[in-house]
KEMI-736351 format. One line per 4 residues: number of its first residue (from 0); their letters; for each residue y negated, x negated, z negated of N, C-alpha, C, CB. Coordinates in nm, 3 decimals. Glycine has a CB too. Layout:
! residues N
NUM) a) Y/X/Z/Y/X/Z/Y/X/Z/Y/X/Z ~ ...
This chain:
! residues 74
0) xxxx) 0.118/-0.086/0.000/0.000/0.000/0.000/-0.123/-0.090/0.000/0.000/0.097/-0.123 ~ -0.244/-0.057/0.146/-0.371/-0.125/0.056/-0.451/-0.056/0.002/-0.458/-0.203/0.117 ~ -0.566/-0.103/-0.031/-0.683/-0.051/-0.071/-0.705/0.024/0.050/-0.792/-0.150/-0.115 ~ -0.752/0.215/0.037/-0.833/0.298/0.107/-0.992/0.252/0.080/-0.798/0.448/0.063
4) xxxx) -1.045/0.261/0.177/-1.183/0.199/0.209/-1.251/0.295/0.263/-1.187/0.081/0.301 ~ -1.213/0.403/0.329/-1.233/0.562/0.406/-1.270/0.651/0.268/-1.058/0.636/0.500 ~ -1.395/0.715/0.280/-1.437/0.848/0.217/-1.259/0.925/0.210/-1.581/0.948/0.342 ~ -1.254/0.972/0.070/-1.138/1.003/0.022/-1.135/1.094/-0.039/-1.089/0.931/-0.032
8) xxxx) -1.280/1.147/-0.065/-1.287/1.265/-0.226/-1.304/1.370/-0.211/-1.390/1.260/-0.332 ~ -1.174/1.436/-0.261/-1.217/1.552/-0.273/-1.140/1.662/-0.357/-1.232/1.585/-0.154 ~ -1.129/1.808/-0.387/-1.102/1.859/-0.479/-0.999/1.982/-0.407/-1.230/1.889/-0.559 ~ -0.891/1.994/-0.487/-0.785/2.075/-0.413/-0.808/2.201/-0.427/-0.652/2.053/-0.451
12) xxxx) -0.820/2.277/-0.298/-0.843/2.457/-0.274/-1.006/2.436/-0.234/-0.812/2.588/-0.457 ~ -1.121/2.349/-0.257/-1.178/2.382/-0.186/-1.258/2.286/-0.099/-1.223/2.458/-0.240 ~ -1.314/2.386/-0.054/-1.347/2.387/0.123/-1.482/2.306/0.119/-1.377/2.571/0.209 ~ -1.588/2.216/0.207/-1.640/2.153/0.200/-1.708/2.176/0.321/-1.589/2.064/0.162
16) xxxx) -1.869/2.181/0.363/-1.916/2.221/0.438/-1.983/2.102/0.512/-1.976/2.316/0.392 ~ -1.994/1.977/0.449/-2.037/1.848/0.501/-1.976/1.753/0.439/-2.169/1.823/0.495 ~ -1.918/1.648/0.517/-1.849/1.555/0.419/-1.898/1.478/0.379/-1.761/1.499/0.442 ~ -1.992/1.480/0.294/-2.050/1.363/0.188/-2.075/1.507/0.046/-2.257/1.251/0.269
20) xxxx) -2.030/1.577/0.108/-1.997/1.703/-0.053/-1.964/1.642/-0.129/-1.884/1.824/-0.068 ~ -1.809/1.621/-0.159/-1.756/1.523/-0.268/-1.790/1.430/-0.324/-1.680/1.479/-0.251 ~ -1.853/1.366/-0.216/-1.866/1.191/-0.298/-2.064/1.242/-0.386/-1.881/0.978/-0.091 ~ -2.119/1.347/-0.323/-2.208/1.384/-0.446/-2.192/1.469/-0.551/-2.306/1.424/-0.412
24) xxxx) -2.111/1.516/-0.507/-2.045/1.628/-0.655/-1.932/1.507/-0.724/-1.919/1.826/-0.580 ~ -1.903/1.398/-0.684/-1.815/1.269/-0.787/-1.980/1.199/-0.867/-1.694/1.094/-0.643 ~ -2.042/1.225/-0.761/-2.186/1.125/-0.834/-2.236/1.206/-0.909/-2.319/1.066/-0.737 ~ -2.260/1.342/-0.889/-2.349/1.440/-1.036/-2.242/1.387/-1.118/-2.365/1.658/-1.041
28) xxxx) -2.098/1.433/-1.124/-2.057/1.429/-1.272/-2.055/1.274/-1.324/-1.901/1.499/-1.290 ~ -2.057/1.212/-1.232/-2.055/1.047/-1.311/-2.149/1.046/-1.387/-2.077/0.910/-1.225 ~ -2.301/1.039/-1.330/-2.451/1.047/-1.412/-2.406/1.161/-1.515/-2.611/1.102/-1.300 ~ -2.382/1.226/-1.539/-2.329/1.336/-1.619/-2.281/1.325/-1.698/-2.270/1.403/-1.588
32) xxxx) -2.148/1.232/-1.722/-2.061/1.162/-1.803/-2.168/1.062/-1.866/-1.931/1.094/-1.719 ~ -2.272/0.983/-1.821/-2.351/0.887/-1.845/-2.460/0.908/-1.925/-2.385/0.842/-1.746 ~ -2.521/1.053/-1.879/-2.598/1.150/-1.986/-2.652/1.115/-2.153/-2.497/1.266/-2.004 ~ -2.721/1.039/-2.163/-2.745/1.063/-2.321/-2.680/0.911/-2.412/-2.640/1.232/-2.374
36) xxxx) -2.638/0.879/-2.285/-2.565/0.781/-2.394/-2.674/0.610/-2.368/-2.342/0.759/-2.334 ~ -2.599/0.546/-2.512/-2.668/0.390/-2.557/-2.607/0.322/-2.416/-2.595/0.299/-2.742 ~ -2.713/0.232/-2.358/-2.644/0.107/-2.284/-2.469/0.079/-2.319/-2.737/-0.040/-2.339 ~ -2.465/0.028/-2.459/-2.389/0.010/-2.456/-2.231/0.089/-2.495/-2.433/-0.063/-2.485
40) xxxx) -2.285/0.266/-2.520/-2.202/0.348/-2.518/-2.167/0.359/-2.323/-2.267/0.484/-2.611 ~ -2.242/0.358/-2.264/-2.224/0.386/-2.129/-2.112/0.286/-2.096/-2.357/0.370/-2.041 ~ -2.157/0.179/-2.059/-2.017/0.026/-2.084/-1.941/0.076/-2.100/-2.000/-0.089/-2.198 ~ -1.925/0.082/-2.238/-1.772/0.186/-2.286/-1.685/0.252/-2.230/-1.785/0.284/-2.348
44) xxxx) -1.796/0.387/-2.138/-1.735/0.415/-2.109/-1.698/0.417/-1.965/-1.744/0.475/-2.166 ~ -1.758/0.329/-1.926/-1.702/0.268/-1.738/-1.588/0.166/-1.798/-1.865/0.143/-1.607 ~ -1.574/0.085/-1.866/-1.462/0.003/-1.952/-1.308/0.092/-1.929/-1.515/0.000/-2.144 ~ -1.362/0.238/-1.995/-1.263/0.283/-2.044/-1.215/0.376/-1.912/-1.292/0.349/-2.184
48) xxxx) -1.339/0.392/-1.817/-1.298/0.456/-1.666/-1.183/0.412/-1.595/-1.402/0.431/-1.566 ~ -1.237/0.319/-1.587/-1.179/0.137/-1.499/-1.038/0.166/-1.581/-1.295/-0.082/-1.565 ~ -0.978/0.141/-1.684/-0.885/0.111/-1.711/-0.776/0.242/-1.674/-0.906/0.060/-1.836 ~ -0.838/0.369/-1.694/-0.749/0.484/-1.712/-0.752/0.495/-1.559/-0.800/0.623/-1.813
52) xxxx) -0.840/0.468/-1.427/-0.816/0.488/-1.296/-0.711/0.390/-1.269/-0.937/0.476/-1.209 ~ -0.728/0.252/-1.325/-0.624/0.132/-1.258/-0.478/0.213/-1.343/-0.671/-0.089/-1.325 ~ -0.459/0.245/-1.462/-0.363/0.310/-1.463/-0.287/0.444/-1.381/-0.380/0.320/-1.554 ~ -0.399/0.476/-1.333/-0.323/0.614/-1.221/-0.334/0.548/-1.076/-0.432/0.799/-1.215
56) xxxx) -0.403/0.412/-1.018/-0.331/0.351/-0.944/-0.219/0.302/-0.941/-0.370/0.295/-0.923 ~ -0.212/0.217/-1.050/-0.077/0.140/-1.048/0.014/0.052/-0.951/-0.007/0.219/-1.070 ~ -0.035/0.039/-0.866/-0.027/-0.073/-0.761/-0.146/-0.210/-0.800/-0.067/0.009/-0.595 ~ -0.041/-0.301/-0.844/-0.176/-0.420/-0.857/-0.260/-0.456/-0.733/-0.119/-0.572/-0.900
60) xxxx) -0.150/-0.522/-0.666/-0.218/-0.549/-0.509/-0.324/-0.485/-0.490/-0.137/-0.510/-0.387 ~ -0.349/-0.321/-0.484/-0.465/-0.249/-0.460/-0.549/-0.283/-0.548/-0.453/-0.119/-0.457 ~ -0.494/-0.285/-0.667/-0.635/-0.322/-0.792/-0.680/-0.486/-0.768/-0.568/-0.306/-1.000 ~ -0.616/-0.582/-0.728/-0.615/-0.671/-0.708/-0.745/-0.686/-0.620/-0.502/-0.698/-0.676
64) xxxx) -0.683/-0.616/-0.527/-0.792/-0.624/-0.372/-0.943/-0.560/-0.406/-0.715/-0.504/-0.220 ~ -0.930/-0.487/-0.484/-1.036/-0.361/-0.513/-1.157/-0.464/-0.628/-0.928/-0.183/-0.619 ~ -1.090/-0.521/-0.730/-1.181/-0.603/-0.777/-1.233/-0.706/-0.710/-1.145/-0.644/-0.870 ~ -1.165/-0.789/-0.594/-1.236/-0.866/-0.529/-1.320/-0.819/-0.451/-1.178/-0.936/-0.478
68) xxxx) -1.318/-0.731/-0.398/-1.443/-0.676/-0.281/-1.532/-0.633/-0.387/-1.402/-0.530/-0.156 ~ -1.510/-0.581/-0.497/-1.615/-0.527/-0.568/-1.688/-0.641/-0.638/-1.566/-0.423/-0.663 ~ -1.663/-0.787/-0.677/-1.668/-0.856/-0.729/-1.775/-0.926/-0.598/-1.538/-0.894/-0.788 ~ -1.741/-0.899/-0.463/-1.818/-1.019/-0.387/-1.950/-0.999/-0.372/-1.772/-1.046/-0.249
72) xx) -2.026/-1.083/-0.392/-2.195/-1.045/-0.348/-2.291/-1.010/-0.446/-2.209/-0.921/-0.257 ~ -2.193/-1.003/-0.608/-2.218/-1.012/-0.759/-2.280/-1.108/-0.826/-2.119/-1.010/-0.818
């Protein structure tokens, strides 16, 4: 398996009228989740994002690959 790099998001049963729907209805609730909180409560909880997504990946290789591209240009 590699890393998907292709717009991917979206929510099962419904319907989507432009495809960049998802990836702003993933961005309200992120800022959302982010809402109110200390610098370093926020950390936290991208820390604790990161870990519970690489666990429902579960392919290293992909996580592998995924931190290096995200890592380049840092």
């Amino acid at each position: 398996m590699s890393l998907n790099r292709q717009p991917n998001l979206k929510e099962p049963g419904k319907r989507y009228f432009q495809a960049y729907t998802p990836g702003d209805d993933f961005y309200e609730t992120l800022i959302d989740t982010h809402r109110d909180l200390s610098d370093e409560q926020s950390a936290l909880v991208n820390a604790k994002l990161v870990l519970l997504l690489a666990n429902h990946v579960g392919d290293l290789s992909v996580l592998r690959e995924a931190m290096q591209i995200a890592r380049n240009g840092v």
